[in-house]
C-alpha positions as CSV (number, residue, x, y, z in Angstrom):
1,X,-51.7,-101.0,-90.8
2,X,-50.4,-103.3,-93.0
3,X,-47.5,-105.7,-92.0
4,X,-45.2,-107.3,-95.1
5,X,-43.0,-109.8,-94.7
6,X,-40.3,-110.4,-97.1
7,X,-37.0,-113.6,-97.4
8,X,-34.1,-114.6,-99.4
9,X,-31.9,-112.3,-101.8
10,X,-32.8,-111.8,-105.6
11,X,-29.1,-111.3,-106.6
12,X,-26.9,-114.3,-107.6
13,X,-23.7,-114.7,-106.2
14,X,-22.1,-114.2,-109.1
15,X,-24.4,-111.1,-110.1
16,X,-22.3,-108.5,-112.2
17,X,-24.3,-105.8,-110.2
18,X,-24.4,-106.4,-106.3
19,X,-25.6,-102.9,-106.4
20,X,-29.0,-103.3,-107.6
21,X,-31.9,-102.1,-105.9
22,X,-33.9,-105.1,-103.9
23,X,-37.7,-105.5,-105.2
24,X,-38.8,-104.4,-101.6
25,X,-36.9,-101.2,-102.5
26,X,-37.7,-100.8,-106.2
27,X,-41.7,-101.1,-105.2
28,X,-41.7,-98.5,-102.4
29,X,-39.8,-96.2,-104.6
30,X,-42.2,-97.1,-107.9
31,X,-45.5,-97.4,-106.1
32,X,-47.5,-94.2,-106.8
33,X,-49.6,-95.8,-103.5
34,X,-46.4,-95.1,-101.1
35,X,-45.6,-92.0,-99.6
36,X,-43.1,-90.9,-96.9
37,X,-40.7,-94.0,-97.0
38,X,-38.2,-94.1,-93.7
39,X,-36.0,-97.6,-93.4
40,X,-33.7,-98.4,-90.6
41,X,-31.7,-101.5,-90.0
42,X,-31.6,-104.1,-87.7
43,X,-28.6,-106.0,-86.8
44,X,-27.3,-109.0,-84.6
45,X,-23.9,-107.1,-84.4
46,X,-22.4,-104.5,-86.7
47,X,-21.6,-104.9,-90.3
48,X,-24.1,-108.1,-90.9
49,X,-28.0,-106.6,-91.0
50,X,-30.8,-109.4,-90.2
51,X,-33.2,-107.2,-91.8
52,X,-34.1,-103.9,-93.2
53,X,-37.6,-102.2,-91.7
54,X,-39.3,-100.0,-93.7
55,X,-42.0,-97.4,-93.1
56,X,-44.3,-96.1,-95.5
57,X,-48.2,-94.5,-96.0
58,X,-50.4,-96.3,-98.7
59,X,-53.5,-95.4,-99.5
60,X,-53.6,-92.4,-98.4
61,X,-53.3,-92.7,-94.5
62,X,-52.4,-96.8,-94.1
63,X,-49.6,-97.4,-92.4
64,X,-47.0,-99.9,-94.4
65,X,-44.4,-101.7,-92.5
66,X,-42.1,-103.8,-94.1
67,X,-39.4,-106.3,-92.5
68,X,-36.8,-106.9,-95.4
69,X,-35.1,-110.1,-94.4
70,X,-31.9,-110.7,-97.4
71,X,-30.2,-114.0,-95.4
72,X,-31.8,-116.9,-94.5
73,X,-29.6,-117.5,-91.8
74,X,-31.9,-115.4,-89.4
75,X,-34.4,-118.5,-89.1
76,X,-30.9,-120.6,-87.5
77,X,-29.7,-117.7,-85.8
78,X,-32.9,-116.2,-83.6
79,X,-35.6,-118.3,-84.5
80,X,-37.3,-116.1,-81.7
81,X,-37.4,-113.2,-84.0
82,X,-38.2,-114.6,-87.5
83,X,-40.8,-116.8,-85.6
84,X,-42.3,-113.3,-84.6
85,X,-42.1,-111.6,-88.1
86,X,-44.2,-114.8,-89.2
87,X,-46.7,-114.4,-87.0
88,X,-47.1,-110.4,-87.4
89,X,-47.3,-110.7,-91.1
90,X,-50.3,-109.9,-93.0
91,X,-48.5,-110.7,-96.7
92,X,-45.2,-113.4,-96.7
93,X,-42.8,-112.6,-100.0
94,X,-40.0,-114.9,-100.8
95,X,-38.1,-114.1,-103.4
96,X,-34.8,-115.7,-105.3
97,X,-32.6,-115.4,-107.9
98,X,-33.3,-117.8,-111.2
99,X,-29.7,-118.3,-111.8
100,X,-28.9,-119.0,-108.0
101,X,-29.6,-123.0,-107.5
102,X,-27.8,-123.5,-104.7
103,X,-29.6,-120.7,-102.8
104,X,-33.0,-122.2,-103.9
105,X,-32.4,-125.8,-103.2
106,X,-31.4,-124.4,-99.7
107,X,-34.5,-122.4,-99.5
108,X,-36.8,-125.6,-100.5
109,X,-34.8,-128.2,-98.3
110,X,-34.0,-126.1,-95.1
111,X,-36.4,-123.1,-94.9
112,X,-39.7,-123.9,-96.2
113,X,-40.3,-127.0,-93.5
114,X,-39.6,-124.2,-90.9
115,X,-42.3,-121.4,-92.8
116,X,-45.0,-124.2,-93.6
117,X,-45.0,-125.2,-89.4
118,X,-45.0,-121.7,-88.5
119,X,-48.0,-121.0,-90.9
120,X,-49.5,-124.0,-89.7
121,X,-52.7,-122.6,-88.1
122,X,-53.2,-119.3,-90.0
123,X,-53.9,-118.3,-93.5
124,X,-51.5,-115.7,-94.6
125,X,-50.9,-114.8,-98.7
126,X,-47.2,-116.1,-99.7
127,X,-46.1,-114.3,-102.9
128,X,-43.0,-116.4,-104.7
129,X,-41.3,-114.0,-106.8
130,X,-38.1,-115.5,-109.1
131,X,-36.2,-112.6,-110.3
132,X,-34.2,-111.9,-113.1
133,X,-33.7,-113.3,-116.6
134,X,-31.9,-117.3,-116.9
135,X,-28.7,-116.4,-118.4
136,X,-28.3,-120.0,-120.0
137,X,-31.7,-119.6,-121.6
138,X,-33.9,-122.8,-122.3
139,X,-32.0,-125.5,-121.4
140,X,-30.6,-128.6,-123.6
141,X,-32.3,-131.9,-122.9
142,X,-29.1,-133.7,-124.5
143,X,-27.4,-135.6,-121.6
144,X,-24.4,-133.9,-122.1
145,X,-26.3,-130.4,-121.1
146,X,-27.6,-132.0,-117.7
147,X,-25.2,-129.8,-115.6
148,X,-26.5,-126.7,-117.4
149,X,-29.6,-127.3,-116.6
150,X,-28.6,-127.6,-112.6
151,X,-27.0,-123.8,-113.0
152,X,-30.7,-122.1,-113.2
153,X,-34.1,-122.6,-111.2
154,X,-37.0,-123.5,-114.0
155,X,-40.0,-122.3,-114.1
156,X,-41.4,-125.4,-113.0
157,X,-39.7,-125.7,-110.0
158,X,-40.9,-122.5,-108.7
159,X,-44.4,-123.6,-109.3
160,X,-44.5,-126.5,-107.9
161,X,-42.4,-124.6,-104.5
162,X,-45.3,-121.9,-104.7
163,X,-48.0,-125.1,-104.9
164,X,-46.0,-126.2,-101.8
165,X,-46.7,-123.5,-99.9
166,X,-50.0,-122.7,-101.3
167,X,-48.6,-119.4,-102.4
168,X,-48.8,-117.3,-105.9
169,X,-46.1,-117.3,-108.4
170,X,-45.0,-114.4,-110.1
171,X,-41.4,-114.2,-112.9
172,X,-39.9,-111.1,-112.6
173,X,-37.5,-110.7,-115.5
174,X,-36.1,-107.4,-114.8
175,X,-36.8,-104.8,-111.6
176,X,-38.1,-102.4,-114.0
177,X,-41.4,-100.6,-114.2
178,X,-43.7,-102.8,-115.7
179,X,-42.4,-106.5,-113.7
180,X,-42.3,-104.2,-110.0
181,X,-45.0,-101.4,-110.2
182,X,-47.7,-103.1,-112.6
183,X,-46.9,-107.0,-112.2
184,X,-45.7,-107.1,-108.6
185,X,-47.3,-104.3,-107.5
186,X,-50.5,-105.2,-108.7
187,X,-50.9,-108.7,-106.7
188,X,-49.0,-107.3,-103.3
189,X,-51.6,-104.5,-103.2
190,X,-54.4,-106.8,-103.6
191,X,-53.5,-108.7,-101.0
192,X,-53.0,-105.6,-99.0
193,X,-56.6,-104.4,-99.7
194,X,-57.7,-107.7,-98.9
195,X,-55.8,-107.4,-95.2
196,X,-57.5,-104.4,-94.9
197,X,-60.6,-105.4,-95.9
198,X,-60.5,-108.3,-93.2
199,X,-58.7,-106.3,-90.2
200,X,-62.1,-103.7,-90.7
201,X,-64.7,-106.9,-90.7
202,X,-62.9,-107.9,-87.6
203,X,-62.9,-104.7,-86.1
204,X,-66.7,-104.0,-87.0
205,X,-67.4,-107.8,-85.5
206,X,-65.4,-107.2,-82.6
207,X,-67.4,-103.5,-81.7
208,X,-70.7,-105.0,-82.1
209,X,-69.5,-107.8,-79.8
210,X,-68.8,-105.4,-77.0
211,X,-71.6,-103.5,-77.2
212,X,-73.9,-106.7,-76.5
213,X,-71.8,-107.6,-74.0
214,X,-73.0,-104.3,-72.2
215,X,-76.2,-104.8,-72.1
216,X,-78.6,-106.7,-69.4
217,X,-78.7,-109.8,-71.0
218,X,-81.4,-112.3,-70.2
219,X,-81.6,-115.6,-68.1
220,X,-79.6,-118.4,-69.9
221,X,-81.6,-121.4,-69.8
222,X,-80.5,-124.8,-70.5
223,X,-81.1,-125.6,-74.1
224,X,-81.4,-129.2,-75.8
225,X,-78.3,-129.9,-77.9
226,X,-78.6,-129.2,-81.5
227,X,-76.3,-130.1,-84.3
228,X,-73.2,-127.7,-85.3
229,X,-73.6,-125.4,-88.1
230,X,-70.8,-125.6,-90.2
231,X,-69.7,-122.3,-91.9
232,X,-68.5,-122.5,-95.3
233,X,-64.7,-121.2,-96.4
234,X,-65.0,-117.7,-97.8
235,X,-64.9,-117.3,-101.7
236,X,-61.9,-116.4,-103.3
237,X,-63.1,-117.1,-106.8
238,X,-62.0,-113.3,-107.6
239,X,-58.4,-114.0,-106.4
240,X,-58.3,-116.6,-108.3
241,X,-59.1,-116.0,-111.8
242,X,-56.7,-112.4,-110.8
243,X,-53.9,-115.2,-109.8
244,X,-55.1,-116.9,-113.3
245,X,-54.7,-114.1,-115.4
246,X,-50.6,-112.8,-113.4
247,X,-49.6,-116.6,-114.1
248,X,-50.9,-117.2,-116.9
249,X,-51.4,-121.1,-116.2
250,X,-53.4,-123.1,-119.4
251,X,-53.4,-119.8,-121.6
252,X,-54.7,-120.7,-124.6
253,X,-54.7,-117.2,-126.3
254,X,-51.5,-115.0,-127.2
255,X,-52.0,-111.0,-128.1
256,X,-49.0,-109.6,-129.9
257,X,-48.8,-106.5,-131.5
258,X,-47.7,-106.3,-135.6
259,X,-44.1,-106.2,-134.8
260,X,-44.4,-109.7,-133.1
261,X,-42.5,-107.4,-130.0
262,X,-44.2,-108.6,-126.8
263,X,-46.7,-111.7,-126.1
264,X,-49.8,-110.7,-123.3
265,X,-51.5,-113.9,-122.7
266,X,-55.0,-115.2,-121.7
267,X,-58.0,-117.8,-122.2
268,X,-60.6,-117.9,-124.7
269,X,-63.2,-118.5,-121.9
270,X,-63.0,-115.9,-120.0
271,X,-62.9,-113.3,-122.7
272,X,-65.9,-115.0,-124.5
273,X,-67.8,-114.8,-121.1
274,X,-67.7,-111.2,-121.1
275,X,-67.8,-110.7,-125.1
276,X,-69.5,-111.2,-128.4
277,X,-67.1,-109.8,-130.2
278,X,-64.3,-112.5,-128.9
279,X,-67.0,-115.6,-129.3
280,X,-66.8,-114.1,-132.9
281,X,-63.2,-114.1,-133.2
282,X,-62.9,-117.3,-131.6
283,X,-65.9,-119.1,-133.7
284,X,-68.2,-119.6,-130.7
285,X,-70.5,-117.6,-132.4
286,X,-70.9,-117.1,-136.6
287,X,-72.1,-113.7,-137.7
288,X,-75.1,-115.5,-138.5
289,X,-75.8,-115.5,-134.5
290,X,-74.0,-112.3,-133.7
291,X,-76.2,-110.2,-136.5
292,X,-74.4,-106.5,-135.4
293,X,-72.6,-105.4,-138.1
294,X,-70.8,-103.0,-135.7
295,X,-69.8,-105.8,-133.8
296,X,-68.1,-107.4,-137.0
297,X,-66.3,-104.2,-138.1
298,X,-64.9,-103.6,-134.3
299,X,-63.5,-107.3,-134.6
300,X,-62.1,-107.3,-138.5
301,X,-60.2,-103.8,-137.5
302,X,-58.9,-104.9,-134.1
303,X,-57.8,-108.2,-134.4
304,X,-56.2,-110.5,-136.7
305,X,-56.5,-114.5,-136.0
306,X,-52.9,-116.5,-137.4
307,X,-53.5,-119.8,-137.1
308,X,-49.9,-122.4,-137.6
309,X,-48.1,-119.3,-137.2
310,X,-44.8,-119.7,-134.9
311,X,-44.8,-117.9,-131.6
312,X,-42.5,-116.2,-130.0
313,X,-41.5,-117.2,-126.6
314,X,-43.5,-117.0,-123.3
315,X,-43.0,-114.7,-121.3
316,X,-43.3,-117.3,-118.3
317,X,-40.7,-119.8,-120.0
318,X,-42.8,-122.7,-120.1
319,X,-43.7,-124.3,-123.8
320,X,-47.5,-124.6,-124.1
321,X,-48.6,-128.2,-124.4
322,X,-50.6,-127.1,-127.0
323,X,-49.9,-123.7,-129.0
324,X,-52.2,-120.8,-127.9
325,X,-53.8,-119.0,-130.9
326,X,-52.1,-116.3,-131.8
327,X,-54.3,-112.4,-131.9
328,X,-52.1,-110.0,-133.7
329,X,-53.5,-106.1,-132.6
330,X,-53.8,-104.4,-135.1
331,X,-54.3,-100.9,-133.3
332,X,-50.8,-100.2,-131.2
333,X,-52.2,-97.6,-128.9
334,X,-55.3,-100.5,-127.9
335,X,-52.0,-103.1,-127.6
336,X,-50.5,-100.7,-124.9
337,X,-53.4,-100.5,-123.0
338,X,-54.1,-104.6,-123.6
339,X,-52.8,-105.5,-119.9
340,X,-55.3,-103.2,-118.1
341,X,-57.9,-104.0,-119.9
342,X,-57.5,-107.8,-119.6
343,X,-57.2,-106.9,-115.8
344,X,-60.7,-105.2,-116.5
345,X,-62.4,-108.3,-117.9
346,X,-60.7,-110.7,-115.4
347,X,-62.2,-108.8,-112.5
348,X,-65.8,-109.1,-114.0
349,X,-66.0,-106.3,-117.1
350,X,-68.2,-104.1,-114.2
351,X,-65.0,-101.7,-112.7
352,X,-64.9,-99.3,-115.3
353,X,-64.0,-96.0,-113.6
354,X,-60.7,-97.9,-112.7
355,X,-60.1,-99.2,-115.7
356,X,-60.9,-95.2,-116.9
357,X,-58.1,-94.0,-114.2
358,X,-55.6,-96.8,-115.1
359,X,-55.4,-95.7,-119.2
360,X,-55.7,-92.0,-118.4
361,X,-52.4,-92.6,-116.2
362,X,-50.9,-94.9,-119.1
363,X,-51.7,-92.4,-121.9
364,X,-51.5,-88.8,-120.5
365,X,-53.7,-87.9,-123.8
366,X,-57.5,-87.3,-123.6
367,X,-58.0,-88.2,-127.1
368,X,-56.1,-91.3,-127.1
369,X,-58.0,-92.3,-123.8
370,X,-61.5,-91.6,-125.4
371,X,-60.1,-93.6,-128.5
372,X,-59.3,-97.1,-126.4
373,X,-62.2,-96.7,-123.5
374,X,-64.2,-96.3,-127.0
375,X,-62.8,-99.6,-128.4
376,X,-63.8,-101.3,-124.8
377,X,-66.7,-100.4,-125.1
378,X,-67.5,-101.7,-128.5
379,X,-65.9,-105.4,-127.0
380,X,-68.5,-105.4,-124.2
381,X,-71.4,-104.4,-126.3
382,X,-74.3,-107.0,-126.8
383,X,-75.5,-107.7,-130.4
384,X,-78.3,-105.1,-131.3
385,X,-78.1,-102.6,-128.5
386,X,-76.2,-99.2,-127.8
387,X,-73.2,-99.6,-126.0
388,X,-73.1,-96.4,-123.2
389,X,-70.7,-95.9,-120.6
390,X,-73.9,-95.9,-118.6
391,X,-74.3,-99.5,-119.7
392,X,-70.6,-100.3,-118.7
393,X,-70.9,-98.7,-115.0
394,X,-73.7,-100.2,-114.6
395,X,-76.0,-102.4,-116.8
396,X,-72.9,-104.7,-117.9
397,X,-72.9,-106.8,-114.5
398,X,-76.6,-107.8,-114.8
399,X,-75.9,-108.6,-118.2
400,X,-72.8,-110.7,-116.9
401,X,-74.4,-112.7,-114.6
402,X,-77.0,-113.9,-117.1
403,X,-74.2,-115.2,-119.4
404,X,-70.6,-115.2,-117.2
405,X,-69.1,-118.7,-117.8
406,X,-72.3,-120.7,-116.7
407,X,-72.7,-120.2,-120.6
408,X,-70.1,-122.7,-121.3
409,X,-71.1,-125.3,-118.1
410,X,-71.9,-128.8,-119.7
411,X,-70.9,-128.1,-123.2
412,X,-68.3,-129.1,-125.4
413,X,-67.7,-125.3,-126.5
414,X,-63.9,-124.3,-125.4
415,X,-63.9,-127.4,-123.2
416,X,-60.9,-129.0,-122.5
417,X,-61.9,-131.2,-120.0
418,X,-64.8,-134.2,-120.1
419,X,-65.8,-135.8,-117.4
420,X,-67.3,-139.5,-117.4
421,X,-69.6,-140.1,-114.6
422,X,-70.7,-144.0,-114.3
423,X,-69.5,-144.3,-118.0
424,X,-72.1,-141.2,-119.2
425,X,-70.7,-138.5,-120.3
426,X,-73.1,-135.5,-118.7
């Protein structure tokens, strides 16, 4: 099973629409992972719930539960019982409402102290998800605008609360499909398959423990003492260049399609790890090293390069130090496929038969499918060979780990930061 934890309200107090579907509810109800949703509620006395308890399947056959917990006040009023949510919680969600400052400065003064000791000893995933659009917009930096820019929670300050807390950062503008089932949803249920992946290692440890404690074990004899071997953290590089991609932090890339309508962002690196075709767009590479003339066409037809064009805003609110070159998409059914596909190339360019089952649920058209999973391909091919789905299931890894970002280790290509070591620059 799979135990979610989830504090603080997404509604402003001075929300038009109190009646609004939570983000617990709107993900359960969304999710095509969750099946056979029961809730109850759970109250101190009638009239005020503590929290909401949902039960759901995921997966298949995992069993969800969900503690839904809207007021804060339960950590004052049985510390006993959030203290115990805490510790039975595989995933920890906080969420708040942008245009709710109060709420959140009460959340960072009085209740994050309490959730930072309780999670003290144990590594738990915190998701911090701000909801809903700032209804003053960007704020004024005039003195005379200070006060407006009390009345909403910024970007920043979210950040540096989810840096607090160690925990990832996600904007959700609207409770719609896209922010709860692809954005949302996306991170919560990799951190459930990571839960899930750790409860069975655990299990499996634990039954190969018992068995050797069944059997005749030999004579322990006195052994000199040796030094402690120290076990390395596990690697969460994959989480991290996931996290990288949902937050979008030091994008220096901006896909938009030819109506200017949307902005999907991402780094130059990564994409040039994985692809020719981008260190082509991006002048890693000139034609002269690329010499695939398929490669060339695939790259003039897909993708346009604007350079001092003006942008239109970020979808994470925060103005780029420097601005991110623009790609306009030239093909619009490729452009509504773009976020899956970035997932795709995030994760490692090698999970291509869910990558396949993500655009065939997007598309719902065979031909349209084979027309963007053909595009793919052509961005992961390598400069004089035949690009093959067989090559994408299972050739492109090998291919990866020969180039992958080492490529770009100790050279000044898409490098943004030097480092001076005894005055030498290595």
């Amino acid at each position: 099973s799979v135990n979610i934890v989830a504090f603080g309200n997404e509604r402003d107090e001075f929300s038009e629409d109190n009646q609004q579907p939570s983000l617990i509810w709107s993900y359960l109800g969304r999710s095509a992972l969750v099946s056979q949703i029961d809730s109850s509620f759970s109250a101190s006395h009638a009239g005020n719930p503590v929290f909401t308890e949902y039960q759901a399947c995921v997966f298949g056959n995992v069993r969800l539960v969900v503690h839904d917990c809207p007021v804060w006040d339960i950590f004052d009023s049985d510390w006993y019982t959030s203290r115990s949510l805490l510790g039975g919680a595989d995933i920890i969600v906080i969420k708040y409402s942008v245009n709710d400052k109060t709420s959140f400065q009460e959340l960072k003064d009085s209740y994050v102290p309490m959730i930072k000791k309780a999670l003290n000893h144990c590594s738990v995933p915190v998701i911090i998800s701000a909801i809903g659009a700032r209804k003053n917009g960007v704020p004024c930096t005039c003195p005379l605008c200070t006060s407006d820019r009390r009345s909403c929670v910024t970007t920043s300050e979210g950040v540096q609360l989810a840096k607090e807390l160690g925990a990832t950062y996600l904007e959700l503008h609207a409770l719609n499909d896209f922010y709860v089932q692809k954005y949302f949803g996306g991170v919560l249920e990799y951190f459930m398959i990571q839960s899930l992946n750790q409860k069975s290692s655990e299990k499996m440890k634990k039954r190969k423990k018992m068995q050797k404690c069944h059997r005749v074990q030999p004579p322990q004899l006195e052994q000199p003492e040796k030094m402690p071997i120290l076990k390395g953290e596990a690697s969460h590089y994959d989480a991290d260049l996931h996290n990288l991609l949902c937050c979008c932090q030091c994008a220096d890339v901006a896909f938009c399609p030819e109506d200017l309508s949307t902005v999907v962002e991402a780094h130059k690196i990564i994409l040039c790890s994985v692809s020719h075709l981008f260190m082509l767009l991006f002048e890693v590479k000139s034609p002269a090293d690329i010499r695939d003339a398929s490669i060339m066409r695939t790259a003039q037809s897909l993708f346009t390069v604007e350079t001092g064009a003006t942008f239109p805003p970020s979808p994470h609110g925060v103005p780029p130090c420097v601005p991110p070159a623009r790609v306009v998409v030239k093909d619009s059914v490729f452009c509504s496929c773009l976020p899956d596909i970035l997932r795709f190339i995030y994760s490692g360019a090698f999970q291509w038969e869910r990558l396949e089952e993500d655009i065939k649920k997007k598309l719902k058209d065979p031909e349209k499918t084979e027309h963007v999973l053909e595009k793919v391909k052509c961005i992961l091919k390598t400069p004089g060979k035949l690009n093959t789905v067989k090559d994408c299931r299972s050739h492109q890894i090998k291919r990866l780990y020969k180039t992958s970002l080492r490529l770009f280790f100790n050279t000044p290509v898409l490098a943004d930061v030097i480092f001076k070591i005894q005055g030498t620059v290595p």
